[in-house]
C-alpha positions in Angstrom: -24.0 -189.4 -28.6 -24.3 -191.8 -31.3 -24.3 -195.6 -30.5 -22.2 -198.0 -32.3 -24.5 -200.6 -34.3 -23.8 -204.5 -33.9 -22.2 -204.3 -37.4 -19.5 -201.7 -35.9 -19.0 -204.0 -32.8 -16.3 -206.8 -33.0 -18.4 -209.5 -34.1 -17.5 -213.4 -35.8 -18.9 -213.4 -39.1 -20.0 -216.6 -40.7 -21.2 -216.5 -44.8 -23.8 -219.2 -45.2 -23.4 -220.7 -48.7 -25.7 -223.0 -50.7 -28.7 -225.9 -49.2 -29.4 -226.3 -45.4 -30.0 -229.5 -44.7 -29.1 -232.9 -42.6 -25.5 -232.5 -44.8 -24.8 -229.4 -42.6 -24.5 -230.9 -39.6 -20.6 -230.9 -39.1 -20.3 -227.4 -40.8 -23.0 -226.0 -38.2 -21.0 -227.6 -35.1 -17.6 -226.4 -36.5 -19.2 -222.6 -36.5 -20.7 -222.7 -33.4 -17.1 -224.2 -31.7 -15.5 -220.8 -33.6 -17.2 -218.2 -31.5 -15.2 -216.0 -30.1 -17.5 -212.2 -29.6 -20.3 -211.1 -28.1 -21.8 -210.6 -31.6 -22.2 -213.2 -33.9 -23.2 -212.1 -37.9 -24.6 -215.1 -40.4 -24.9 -213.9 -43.8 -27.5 -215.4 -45.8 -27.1 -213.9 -49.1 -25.5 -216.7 -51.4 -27.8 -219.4 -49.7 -30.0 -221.4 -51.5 -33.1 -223.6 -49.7 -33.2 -224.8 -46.3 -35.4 -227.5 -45.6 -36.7 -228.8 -42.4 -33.5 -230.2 -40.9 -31.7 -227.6 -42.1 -33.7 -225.0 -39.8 -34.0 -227.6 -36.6 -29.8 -227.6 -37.1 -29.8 -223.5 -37.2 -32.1 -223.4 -34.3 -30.0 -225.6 -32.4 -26.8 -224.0 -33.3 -28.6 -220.9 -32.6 -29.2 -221.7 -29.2 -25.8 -223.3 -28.2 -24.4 -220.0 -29.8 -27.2 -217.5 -27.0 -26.2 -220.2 -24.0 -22.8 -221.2 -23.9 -21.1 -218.1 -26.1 -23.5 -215.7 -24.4 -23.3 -213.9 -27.9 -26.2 -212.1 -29.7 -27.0 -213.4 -33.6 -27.8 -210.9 -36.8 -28.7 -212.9 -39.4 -27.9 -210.6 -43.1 -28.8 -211.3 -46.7 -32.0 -212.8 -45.6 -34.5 -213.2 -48.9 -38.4 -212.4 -48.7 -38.3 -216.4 -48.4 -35.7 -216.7 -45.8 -37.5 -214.2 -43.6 -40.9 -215.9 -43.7 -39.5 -219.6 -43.3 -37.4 -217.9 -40.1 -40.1 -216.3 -38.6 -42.8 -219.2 -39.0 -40.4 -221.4 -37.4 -38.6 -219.6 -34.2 -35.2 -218.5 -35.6 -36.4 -214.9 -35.4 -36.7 -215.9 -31.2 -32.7 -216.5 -31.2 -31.4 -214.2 -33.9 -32.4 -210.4 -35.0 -32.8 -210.0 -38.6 -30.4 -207.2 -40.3 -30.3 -206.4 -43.7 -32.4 -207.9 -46.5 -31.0 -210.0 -49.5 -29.5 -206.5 -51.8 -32.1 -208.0 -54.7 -35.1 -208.2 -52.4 -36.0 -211.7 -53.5 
C-alpha cells in the first residue's frame, strides 16, 4: 500500500516572494490567520535574503501555525543558503524541509 505524501494531502500553500525582514510582519500574520489544513506548504523558491527579523517573524508564525492550526509545515524551494540559515537557527524544529531550490543555489 503506498502512502500518500504531504504534497498529495490537501494542504494551504503559501509562495514566499522577495526580502524577509521587520517589513513582513503584516504579510506573516495575514498567512498564518489563512490556515485552513492540516498541512501547510511555504515555497521558498523566488525568495531573496532573510535577515534576522525576518527569521524571528517565520519562527513565530511557524509556531502559531504547529499550536493553534495544529498543522504540519513543508518548507519547498529552499536554497543551499536558506537551508543552512534554517537549520542554524530552529526553523528546521517547526517545519520539514521538502524540495531544494530546482538550481541548487
Amino acid at each position: 500500500m503506498e502512502r500518500s505524501s504531504a504534497s498529495q494531502l490537501p494542504h494551504d500553500l503559501f509562495c514566499i516572494e522577495g526580502t524577509l525582514d521587520a517589513h513582513s510582519e503584516k504579510l506573516l500574520k495575514e498567512m498564518v490567520s489563512k490556515v485552513k489544513h492540516d498541512v501547510v506548504r511555504f515555497d521558498f523558491s523566488k525568495a531573496g535574503r532573510i535577515n534576522s527579523m525576518g527569521i524571528a517573524l517565520l519562527l513565530r508564525s511557524f509556531k502559531e501555525i504547529r499550536e493553534q492550526k495544529r498543522a504540519e509545515i513543508h518548507l519547498d524551494g529552499l536554497t543551499q543558503m536558506h537551508s543552512m540559515l534554517f537549520k542554524m537557527t530552529g526553523v528546521f524544529l517547526l517545519a520539514t524541509p521538502g524540495a531544494p531550490h530546482p538550481a541548487g543555489k
